[in-house]
C-alpha positions as CSV (number, residue, x, y, z in Angstrom):
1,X,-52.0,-91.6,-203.8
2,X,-52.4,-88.4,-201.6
3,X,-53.5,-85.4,-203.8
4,X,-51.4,-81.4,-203.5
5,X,-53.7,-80.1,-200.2
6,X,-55.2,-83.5,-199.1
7,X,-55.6,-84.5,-195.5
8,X,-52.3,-86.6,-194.5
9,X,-53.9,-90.2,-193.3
10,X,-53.2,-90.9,-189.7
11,X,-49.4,-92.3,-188.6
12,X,-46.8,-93.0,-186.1
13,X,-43.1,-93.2,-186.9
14,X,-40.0,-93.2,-184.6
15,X,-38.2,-90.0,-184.2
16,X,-34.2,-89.9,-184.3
17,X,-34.3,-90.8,-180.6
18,X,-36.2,-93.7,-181.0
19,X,-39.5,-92.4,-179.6
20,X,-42.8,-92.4,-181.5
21,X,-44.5,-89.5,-182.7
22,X,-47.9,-89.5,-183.6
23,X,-49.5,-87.2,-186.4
24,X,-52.7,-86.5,-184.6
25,X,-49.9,-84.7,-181.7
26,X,-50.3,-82.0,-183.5
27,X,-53.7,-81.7,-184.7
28,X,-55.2,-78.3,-185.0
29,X,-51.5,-76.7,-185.4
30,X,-51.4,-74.3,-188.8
31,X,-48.6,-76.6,-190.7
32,X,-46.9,-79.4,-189.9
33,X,-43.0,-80.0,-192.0
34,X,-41.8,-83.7,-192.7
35,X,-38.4,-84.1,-193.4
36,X,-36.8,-87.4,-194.3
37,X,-33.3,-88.2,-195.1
38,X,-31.2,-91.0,-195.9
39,X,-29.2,-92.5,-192.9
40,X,-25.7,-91.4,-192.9
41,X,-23.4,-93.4,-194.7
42,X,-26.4,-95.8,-196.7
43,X,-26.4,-95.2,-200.7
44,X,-30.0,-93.6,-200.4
């Protein structure tokens, strides 16, 4: 389990147009915001 202020491990997920982004794309930027959210009209 990641730690408050530990390193993210390396990943690659689709985006919401179906194309995969990479973590390290944005290595050496300041921050970096995740957002995740249910998919509309799923009980989640």
């Amino acid at each position: 389990m990641l730690q408050e202020g530990s390193k993210a491990p390396g990943f690659s997920l689709p985006d919401d147009r179906g194309r995969t982004v990479s973590l390290g794309e944005y290595a050496g930027k300041k921050s970096v915001v995740l957002f995740f959210f249910p998919k509309a009209n799923t009980p989640g």
